[in-house]
C-alpha positions in Angstrom: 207.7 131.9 -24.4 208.0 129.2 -21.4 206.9 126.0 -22.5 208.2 124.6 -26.1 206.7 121.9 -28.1 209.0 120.4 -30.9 206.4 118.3 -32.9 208.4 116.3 -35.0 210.3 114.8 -31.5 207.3 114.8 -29.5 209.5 117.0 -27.2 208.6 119.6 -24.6 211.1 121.9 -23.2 209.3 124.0 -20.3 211.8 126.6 -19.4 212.1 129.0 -16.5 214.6 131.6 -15.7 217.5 129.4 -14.8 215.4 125.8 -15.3 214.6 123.4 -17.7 212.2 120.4 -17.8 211.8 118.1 -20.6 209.3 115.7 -21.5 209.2 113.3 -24.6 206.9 110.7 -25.5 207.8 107.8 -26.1 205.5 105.5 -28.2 202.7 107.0 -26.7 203.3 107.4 -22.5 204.9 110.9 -21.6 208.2 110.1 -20.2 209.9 112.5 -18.2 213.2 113.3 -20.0 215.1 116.1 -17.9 214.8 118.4 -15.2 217.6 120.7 -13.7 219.6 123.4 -15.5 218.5 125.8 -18.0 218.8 124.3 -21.6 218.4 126.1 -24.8 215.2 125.6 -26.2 216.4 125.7 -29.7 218.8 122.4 -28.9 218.0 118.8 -29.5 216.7 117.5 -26.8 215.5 113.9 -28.4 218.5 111.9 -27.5 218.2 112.0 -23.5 216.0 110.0 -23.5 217.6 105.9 -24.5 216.1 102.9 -24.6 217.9 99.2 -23.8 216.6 95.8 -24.0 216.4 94.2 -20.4 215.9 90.4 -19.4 212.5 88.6 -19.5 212.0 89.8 -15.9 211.1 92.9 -17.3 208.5 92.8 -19.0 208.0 94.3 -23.1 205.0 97.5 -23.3 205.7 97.6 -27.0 205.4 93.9 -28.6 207.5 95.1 -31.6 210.0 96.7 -29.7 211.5 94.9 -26.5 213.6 98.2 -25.4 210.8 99.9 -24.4 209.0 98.5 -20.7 207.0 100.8 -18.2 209.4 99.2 -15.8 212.6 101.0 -16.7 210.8 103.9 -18.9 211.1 107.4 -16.6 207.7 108.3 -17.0 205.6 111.5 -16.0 202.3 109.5 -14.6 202.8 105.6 -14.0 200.0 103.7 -13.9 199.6 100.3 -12.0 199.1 96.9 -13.5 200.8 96.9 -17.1 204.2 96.3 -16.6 205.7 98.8 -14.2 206.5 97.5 -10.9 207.6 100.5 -9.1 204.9 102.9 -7.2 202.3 104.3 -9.6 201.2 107.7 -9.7 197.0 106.5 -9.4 195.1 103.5 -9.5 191.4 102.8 -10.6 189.0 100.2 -10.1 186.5 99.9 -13.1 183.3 98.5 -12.6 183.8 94.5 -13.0 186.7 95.0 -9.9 189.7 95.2 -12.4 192.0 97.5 -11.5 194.0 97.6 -15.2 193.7 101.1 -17.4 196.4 102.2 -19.5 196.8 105.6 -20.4 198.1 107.2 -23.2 198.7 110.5 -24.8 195.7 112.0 -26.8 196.4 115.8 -27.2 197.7 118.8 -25.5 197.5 122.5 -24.9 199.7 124.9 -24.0 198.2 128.4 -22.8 198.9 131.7 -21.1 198.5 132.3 -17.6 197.2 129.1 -14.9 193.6 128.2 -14.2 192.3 127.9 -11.1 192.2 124.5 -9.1 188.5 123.8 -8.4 187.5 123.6 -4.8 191.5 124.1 -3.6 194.1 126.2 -2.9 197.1 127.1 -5.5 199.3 129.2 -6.1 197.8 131.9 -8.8 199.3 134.6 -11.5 198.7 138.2 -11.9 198.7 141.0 -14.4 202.4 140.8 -15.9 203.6 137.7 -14.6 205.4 135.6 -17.3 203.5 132.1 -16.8 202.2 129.2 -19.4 200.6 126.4 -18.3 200.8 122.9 -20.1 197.9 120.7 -19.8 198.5 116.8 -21.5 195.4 114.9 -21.8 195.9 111.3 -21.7 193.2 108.5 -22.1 192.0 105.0 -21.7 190.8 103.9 -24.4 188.9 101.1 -22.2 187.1 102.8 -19.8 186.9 106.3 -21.0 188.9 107.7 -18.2 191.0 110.9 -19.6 193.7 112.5 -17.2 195.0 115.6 -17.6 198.4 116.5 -16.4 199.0 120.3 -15.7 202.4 121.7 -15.5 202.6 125.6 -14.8 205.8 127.3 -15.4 206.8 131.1 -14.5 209.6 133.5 -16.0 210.6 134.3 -12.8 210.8 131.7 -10.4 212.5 128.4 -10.8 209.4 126.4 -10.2 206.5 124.1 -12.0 203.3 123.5 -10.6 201.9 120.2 -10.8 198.7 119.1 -10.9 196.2 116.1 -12.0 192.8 116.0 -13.5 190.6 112.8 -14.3 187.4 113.4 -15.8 185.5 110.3 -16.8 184.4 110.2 -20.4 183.3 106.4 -20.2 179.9 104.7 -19.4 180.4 102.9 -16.0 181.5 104.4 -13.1 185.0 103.7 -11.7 186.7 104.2 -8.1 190.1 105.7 -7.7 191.8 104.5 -5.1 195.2 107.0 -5.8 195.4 109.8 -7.0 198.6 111.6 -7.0 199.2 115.1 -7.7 202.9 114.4 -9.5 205.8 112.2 -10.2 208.9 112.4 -11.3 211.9 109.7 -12.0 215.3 110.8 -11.8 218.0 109.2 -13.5 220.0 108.3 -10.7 220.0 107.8 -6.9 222.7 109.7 -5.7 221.0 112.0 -3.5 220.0 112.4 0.1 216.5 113.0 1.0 215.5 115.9 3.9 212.3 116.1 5.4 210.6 118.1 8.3 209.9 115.8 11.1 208.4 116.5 14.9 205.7 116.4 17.3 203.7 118.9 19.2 205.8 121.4 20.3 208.5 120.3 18.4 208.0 120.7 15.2 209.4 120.9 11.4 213.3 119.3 13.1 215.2 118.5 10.1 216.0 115.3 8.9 218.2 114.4 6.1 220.0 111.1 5.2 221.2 109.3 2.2 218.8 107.3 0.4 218.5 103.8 0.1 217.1 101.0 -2.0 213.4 100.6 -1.7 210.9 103.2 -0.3 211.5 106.6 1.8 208.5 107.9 2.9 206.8 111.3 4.8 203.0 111.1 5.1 200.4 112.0 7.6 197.6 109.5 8.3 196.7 112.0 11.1 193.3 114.2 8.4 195.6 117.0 8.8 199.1 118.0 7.7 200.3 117.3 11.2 202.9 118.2 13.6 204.5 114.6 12.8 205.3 115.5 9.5 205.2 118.1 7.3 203.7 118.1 3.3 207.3 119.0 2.4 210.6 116.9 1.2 213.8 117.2 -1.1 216.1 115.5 -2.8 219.9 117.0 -2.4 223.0 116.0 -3.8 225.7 114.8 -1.3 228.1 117.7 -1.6 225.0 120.3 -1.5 225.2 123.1 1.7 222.9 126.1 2.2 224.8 128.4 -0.7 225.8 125.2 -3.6 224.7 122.3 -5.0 221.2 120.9 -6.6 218.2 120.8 -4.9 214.8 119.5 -5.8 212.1 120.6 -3.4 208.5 118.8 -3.6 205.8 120.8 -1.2 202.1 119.9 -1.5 199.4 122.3 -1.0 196.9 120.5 0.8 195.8 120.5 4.5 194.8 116.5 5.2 196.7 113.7 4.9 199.4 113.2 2.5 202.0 110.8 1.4 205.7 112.6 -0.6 207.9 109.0 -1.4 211.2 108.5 -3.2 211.6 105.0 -4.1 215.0 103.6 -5.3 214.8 100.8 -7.9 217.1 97.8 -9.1 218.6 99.9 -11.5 219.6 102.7 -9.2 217.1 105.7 -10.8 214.7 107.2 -8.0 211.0 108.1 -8.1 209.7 110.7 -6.3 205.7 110.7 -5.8 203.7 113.0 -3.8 200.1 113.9 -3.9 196.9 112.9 -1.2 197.9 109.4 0.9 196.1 106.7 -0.7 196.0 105.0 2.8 192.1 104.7 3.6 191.2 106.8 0.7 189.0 106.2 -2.4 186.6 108.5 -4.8 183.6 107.1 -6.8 183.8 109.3 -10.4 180.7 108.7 -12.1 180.6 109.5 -16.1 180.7 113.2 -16.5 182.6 113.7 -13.4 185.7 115.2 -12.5 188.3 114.9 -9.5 191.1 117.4 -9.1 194.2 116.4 -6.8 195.8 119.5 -5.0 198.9 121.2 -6.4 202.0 119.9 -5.8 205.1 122.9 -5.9 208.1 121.6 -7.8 211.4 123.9 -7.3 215.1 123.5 -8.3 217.7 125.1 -7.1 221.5 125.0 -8.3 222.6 127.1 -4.9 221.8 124.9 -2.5 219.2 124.6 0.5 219.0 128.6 0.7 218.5 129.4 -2.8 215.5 126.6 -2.9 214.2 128.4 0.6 213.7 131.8 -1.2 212.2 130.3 -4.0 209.5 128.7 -1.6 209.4 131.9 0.5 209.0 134.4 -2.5 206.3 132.6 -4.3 204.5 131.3 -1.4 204.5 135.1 0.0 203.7 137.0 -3.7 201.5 134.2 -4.9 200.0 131.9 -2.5 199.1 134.3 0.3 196.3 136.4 -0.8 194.3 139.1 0.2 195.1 143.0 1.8 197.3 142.0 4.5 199.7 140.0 1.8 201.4 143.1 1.4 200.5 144.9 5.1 202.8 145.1 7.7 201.6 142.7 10.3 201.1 144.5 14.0 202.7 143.8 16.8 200.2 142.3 19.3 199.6 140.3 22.6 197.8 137.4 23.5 196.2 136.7 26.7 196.3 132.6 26.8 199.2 132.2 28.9 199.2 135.3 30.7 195.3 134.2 31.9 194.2 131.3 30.1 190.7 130.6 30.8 190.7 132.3 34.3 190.1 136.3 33.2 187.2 138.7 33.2 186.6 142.4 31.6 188.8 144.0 33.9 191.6 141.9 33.8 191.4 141.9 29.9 191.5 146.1 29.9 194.4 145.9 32.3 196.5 143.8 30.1 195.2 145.9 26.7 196.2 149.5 28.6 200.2 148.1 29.7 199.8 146.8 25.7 198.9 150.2 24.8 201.8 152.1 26.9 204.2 150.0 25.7 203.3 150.8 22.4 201.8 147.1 21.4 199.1 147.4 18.3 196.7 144.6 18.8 195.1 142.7 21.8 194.0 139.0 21.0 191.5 137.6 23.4 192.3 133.8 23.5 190.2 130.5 25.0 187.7 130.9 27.0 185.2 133.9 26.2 182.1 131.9 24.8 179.5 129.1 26.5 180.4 127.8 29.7 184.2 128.0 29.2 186.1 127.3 32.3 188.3 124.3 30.6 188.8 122.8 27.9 186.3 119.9 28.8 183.0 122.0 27.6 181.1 124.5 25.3 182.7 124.4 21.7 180.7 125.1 19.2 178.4 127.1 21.3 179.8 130.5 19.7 178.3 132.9 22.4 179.6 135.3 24.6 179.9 134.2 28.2 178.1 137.4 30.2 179.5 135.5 33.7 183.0 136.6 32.3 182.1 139.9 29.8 179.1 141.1 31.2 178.6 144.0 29.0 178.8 141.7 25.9 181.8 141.4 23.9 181.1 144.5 21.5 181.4 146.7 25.0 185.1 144.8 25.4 186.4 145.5 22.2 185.1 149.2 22.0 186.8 149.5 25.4 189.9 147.6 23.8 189.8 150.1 20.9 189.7 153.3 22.6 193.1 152.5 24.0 194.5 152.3 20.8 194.5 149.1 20.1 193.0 146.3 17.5 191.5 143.9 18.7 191.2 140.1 17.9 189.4 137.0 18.6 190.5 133.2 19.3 187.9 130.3 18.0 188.0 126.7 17.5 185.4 126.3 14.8 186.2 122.7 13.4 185.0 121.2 17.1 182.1 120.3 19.1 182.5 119.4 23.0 180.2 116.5 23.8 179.5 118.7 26.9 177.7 121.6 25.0 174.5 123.0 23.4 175.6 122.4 20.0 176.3 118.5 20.5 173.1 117.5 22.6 170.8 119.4 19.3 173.1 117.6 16.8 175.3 114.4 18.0 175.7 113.6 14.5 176.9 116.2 13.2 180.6 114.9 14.7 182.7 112.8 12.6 182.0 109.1 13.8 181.1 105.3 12.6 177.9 104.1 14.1 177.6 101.1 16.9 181.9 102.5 17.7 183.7 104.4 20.0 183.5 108.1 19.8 187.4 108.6 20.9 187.7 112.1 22.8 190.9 113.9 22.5 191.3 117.0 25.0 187.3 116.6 25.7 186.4 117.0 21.7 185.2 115.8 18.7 185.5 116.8 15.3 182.5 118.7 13.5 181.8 116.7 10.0 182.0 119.7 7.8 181.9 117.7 4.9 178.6 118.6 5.4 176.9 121.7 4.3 174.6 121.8 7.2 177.6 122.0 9.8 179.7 124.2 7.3 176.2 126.5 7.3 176.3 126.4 11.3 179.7 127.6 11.2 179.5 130.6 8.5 176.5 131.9 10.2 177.9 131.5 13.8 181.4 133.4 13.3 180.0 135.8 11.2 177.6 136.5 14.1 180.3 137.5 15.9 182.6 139.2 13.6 180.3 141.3 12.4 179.1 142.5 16.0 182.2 143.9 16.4 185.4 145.8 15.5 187.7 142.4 15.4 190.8 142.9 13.3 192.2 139.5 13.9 191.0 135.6 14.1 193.4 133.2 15.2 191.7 130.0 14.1 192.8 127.0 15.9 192.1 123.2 15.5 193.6 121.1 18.5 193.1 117.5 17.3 193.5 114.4 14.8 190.8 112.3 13.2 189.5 109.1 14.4 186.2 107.4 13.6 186.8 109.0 9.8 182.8 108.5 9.1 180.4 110.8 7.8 176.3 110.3 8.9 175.6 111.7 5.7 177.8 109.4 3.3 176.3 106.4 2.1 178.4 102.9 2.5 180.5 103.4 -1.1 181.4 107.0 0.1 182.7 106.8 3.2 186.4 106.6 2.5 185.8 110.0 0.6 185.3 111.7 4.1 188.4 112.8 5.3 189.4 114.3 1.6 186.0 115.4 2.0 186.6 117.5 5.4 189.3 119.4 3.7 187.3 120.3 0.9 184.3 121.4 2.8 187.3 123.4 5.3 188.4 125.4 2.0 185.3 126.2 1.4 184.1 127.6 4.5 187.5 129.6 4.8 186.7 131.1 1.5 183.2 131.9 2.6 184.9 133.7 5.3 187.7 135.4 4.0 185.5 136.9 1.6 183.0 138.5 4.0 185.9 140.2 6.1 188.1 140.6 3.4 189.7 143.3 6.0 190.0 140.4 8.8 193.7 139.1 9.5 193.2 135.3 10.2 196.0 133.1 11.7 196.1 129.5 11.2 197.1 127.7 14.4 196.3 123.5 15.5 198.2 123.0 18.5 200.9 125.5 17.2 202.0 124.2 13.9 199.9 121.0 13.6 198.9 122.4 10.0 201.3 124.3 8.8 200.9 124.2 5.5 200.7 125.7 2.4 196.9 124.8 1.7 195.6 127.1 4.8 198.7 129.8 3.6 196.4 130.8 0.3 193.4 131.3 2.8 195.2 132.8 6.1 198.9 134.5 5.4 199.8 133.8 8.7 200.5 131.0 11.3 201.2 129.9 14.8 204.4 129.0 14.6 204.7 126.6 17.5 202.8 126.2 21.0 206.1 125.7 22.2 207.4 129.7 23.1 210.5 128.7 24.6 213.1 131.1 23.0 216.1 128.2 22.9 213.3 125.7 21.3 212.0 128.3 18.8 215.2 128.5 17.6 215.2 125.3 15.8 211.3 125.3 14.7 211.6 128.8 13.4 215.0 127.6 11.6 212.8 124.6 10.1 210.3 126.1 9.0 212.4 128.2 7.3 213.2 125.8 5.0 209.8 126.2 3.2 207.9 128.9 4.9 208.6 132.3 4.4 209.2 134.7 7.3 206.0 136.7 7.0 204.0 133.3 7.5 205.6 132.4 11.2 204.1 134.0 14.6 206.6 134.4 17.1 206.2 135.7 20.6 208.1 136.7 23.9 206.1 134.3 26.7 207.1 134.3 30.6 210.1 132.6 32.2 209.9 130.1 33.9 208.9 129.0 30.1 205.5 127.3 30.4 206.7 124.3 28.0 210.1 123.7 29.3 210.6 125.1 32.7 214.0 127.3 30.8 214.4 130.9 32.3 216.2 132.9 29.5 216.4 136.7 28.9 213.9 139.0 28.3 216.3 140.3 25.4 217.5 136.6 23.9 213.2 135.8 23.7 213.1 139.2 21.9 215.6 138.8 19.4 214.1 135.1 18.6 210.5 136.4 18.4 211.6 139.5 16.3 212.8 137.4 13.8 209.0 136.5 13.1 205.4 138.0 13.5 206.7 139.5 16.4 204.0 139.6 19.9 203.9 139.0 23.4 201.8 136.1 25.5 202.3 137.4 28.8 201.3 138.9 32.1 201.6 142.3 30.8 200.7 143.9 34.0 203.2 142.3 36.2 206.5 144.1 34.5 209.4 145.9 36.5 210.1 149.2 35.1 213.1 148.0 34.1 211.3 144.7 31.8 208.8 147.3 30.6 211.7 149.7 29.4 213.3 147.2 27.3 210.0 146.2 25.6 208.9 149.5 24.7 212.4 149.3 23.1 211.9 145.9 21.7 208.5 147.0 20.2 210.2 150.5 18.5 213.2 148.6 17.1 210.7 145.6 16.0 208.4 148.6 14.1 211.5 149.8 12.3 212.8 146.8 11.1 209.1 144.3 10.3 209.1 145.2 6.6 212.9 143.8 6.3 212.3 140.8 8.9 208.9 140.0 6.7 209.7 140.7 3.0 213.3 140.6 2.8 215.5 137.7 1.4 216.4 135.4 4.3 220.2 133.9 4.5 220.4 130.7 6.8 224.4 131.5 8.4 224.5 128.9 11.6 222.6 126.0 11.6 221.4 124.6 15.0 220.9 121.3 13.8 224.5 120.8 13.4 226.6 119.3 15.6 226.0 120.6 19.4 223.6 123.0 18.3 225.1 126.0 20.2 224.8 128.4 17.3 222.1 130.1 15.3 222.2 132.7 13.2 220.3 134.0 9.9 220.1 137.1 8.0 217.1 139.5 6.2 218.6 141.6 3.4 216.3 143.8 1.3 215.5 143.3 -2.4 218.0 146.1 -3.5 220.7 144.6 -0.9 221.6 148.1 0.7 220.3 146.9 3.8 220.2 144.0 6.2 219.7 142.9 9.7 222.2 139.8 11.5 220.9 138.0 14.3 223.4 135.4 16.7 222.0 133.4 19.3 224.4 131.1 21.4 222.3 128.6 24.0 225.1 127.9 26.5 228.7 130.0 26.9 231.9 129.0 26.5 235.0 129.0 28.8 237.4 130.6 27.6 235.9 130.5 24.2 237.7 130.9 20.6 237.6 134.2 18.7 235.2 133.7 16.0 233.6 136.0 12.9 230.3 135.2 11.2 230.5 135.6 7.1 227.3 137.3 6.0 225.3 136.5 2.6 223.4 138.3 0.6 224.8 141.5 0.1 226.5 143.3 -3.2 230.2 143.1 -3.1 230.5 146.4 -4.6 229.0 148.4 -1.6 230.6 149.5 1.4 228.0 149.0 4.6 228.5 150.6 8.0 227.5 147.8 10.3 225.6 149.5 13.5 227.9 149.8 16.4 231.0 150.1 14.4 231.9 153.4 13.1 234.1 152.3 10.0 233.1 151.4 6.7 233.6 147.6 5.2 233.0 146.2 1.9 230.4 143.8 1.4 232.8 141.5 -0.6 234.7 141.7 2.7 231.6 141.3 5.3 230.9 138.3 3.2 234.0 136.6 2.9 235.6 137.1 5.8 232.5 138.3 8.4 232.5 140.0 11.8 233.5 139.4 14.9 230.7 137.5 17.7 230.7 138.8 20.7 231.9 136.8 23.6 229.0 136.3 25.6 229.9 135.2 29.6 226.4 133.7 29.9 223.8 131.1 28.6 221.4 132.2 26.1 222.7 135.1 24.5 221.9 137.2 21.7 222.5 139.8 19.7 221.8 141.5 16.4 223.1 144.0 14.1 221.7 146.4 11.2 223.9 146.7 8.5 223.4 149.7 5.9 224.9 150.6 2.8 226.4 153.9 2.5 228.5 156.4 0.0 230.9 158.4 3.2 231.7 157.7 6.8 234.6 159.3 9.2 235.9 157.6 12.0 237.7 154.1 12.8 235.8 150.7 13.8 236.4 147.2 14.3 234.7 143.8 12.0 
């Protein structure tokens, strides 16, 4: 059993395989009691949680008791209005315009397994798993309104999933204006908070720093997850590293705006709250209705940044990602945006597919610029038809071309936008988000289809699956290359429009369900702008993403380290582009972009066709070392060893080991060389002490308690951006001498 209920304490104990998490109540309001550690569930666990009698600034909850106020009590789902000061957990405006409702326990259930969210994405169980799911129904007597606070625990991971249910009971109808997904107070503040910060091109940077008194905030604004900030933050101790020390991670799945805080109070204890951003949002719930908040991914780690990561990485790989290519090795391919972008025709398409094809490359993705009038980006989305001026035999003669080379084939769209400049938009100008009477703000010649409505999200379904089922397509990358203004829907009436946005997302899951249902066999990639929605809301619906628009091999060493943190390997698309980089201008080896890109989905976005002999050479060997090594670099446990966000960022390195540890693959990048440089060895993680390894290149044996502890030796590389990477095997016998 996982989750404990000690009656007589109004105590319970939800246990993992090393974790435990304790609620009590307390006079009625769940407070939150404990979470870290593994704690025997037969112990008492009723005296964590103490009660002491403030000063009349704090005001009394219990008139019989003055130790007890909702401004110091650690509580599980604050409410607003009643005597807690600090940031509430959701807030409702009843009918009158009051805004007070105070919610207390009614009853509880604890059963096998986790439901389903309704309408979202979240992670899920399967046959075996070792999961319970406690559900604590609270209520206000006042109104009627009953919220129901889900907490899903599993054997085998280190985790609870948190989620929040109101379902009105009452008479009147009532308008939620927050509604968070979780909450938690921790007893004190000594922690530092990290968070994944960036921009287009430059995204999920890490960014950690102590925290202070008051609020400490990452949210988007932006409708989507955004490239500004990721749905992702943690609380660490000071002394905590990649390998020791306690971490709390907090990663949301859900694709619009968010809002993850940690606010420090007077008495030095820190709530962390993280759910939908209440900024411009609101919900009417009518009696008899329901509103589910996403799912928000609680993990703890007592190892430090890296054992949190592979918590993240396992269950967001083994039970987030869904579908037949969850398990698949995911092909090698090549994309023709920056090798072309919207300047191509049939023959220059087949000319780039048949160098794919030699070199040994297993999928060909046709990008931008195939459908409408599609010259630039100023015209013809949403107008999902192929352009005969480019593919004159139709797109079905292209990809049975494409295939008879060998190759997959796959297709780019932008389904969420409508140019004004297109068929689509002069039939239907409202079918774009916008307010009537304002502005219609363009951004890269677009708007934003409204596919809160079922209309547009009808439009869409039938359009793509036009197209997908004309031909063999193996592959959608599915891109989205701009935020929301003008957040208004023509269909919403005046007391619904702040519901749009939340709206959009919902009506976006849906249509992606739609979709991944129909071509179940269908690989889709996520992509806006690179990683403008990264997130783990569009991970349950498309296993993969676009890493970063940014290919730059030195720059993709610090996304792909980032987004690391959270993501798991499999998730990340990673390609070799052309040098002069068409980002940053940098001209680095063909090998160093390799090495980055291999440590990913690995693929190409190039010019094929204008290889040497000699670049064409080292990719067929790039593409036969990459098909060796993908089910390592995509399932295996990933080690963080250099970090390049630390001090001059000259080093990188990380590690995959397999699930039995008797294999492993290194990789070391250094940006600029060193004169004269220090000899220096690299300690690897991971491995089983026990086992002696030969390490490829070196022809003697070494323990893995001493590859570990005390590493092998770097290279020293005589020029800038260098890399290199090693496969490390376990083995029983080996002759011959060898230096590590």
């Amino acid at each position: 059993m996982s989750i404990f209920y000690h009656e007589q304490e109004g105590v319970f104990h939800l246990q993992s395989k090393d974790m435990s998490y304790v609620i009590q109540l307390a006079n009625g309001y769940p407070a939150h009691v404990y979470w870290g550690k593994k704690l025997r569930s037969e112990g008492n666990l009723s005296g964590l949680l103490r009660f002491v009698e403030r000063c009349s600034f704090i005001p009394n909850s219990v008139s019989m008791d003055k130790s007890i106020s909702l401004d110091t009590l650690p509580q599980e789902y604050p409410q607003y209005g009643s005597g807690d000061f600090r940031n509430p957990a959701y807030q409702v405006q009843l009918k009158d315009g009051t805004r007070i409702t105070e919610l207390k326990y009614l009853t509880h259930r604890i059963m096998q397994g986790k439901p389903a969210l309704a309408g979202l994405p979240a992670i899920y169980t399967e046959e075996g798993d070792d999961a319970q799911t406690l559900e604590l129904e609270l209520s206000d007597s006042y109104s009627g309104l009953s919220v129901i606070l889900s907490y899903t625990v599993f054997g085998a991971f280190n985790v609870i999933a948190r989620s929040t249910r109101f379902v009105h009971k009452g008479e009147s109808p009532v308008k939620l204006i927050k509604a968070l997904s979780a909450s938690v107070d921790f007893q004190d503040a000594d922690y530092e908070w990290l968070q994944l910060h960036g921009s287009h091109v430059r995204e999920r940077q890490m960014d950690r720093k102590p925290l202070g008194h008051g609020g400490t905030i990452a949210e988007s604004r932006r409708g989507s997850s955004s490239h500004q900030m990721n749905p992702f933050a943690a609380l660490l101790r000071p002394n905590c590293d990649e390998d020791h020390g306690e971490v709390f991670g907090f990663s949301l799945v859900y694709s619009g705006n968010f809002a993850i805080q940690a606010e420090v109070d007077q008495f030095n204890t820190v709530r962390v709250s993280i759910g939908i951003n209440p900024f411009d949002f609101s919900w009417n719930l009518n009696p008899g209705e329901t509103f589910q908040t996403p799912e928000a991914i609680m993990v703890y780690s007592s190892e430090g940044l890296g054992g949190m990561s592979r918590t993240y990485h396992k269950l967001y790989r083994t039970r987030l990602c869904r579908g037949v290519h969850r398990e698949l090795e995911r092909p090698i391919l090549v994309n023709n945006w920056e090798a072309t972008y919207f300047n191509f025709n049939a023959e220059k398409i087949e000319a780039i597919a048949e160098t794919a094809a030699d070199l040994g490359i297993e999928l060909f993705v046709l990008d931008d610029g195939w459908f409408g009038k599609r010259d630039s980006d100023n015209s013809s989305l949403g107008d999902w038809t192929v352009d005969l001026n480019k593919l004159p035999n139709g797109l079905e003669n292209l990809v049975r071309r494409v295939n008879e080379k060998g190759l997959q084939f796959g297709l780019w769209f932008e389904p969420e936008m409508v140019s004004p400049d297109s068929e689509l938009y002069r039939s239907h100008p409202d079918w774009c988000l916008h307010v009537p009477g304002r502005r219609r703000t363009e951004a890269r010649d677009q708007l934003i289809l409204d596919i809160s409505r079922k209309d547009v999200r009808d439009y869409l379904f039938d359009a793509l699956s036009r197209i997908l089922s004309s031909s063999q397509i193996s592959y959608v990358k599915w891109d989205m290359n701009r935020n929301m203004t003008e957040i208004g829907s023509a269909e919403a009436d005046p007391g619904h429009q702040q519901e749009t946005a939340h709206r959009y997302i919902l009506g976006l899951y849906e249509l992606l369900e739609r979709l991944t249902s129909q071509f179940p066999e269908v690989l889709f990639e996520s992509c806006s702008g690179g990683g403008g929605r990264f997130d783990p809301g569009m991970l349950y619906y498309m296993p993969q993403t676009w890493t970063s628009d940014n290919t730059d091999a030195v720059e993709r060493l610090k996304i792909q380290y980032g987004t690391s943190i959270v993501y798991p390997i499999s998730t990340m698309g990673a390609h070799v582009s052309a040098v002069p980089n068409h980002q940053v201008g940098r001209i680095t080896p063909l090998t160093t972009r390799g090495d980055v890109a291999m440590s990913g989905n690995f693929g190409y976005e190039m010019d094929l066709t204008k290889f040497s002999e000699e670049e064409k050479a080292i990719v067929r060997k790039q593409v036969a070392d990459y098909k060796e090594i993908r089910s390592l670099v995509q399932k295996g446990d990933f080690y963080r060893l250099r970090d390049p966000f630390v001090g001059k960022g000259n080093e990188t390195a990380w590690m995959f080991v397999s699930e039995n540890r008797e294999e492993a693959l290194v990789f070391y990048f250094q940006v600029l060389a060193v004169p004269n440089a220090p000899l220096q060895r690299l300690a690897l993680k991971g491995l089983n002490p026990e086992l002696d390894y030969q390490v490829e290149g070196l022809e003697e044996s070494f323990g893995g308690d001493r590859l570990m502890q005390a590493g092998i030796h770097l290279p020293m590389f005589h020029h800038d951006y260098a890399s290199k990477w090693w496969r490390v095997k376990a083995f029983t016998d080996i002759n011959g001498m060898g230096e590590a």
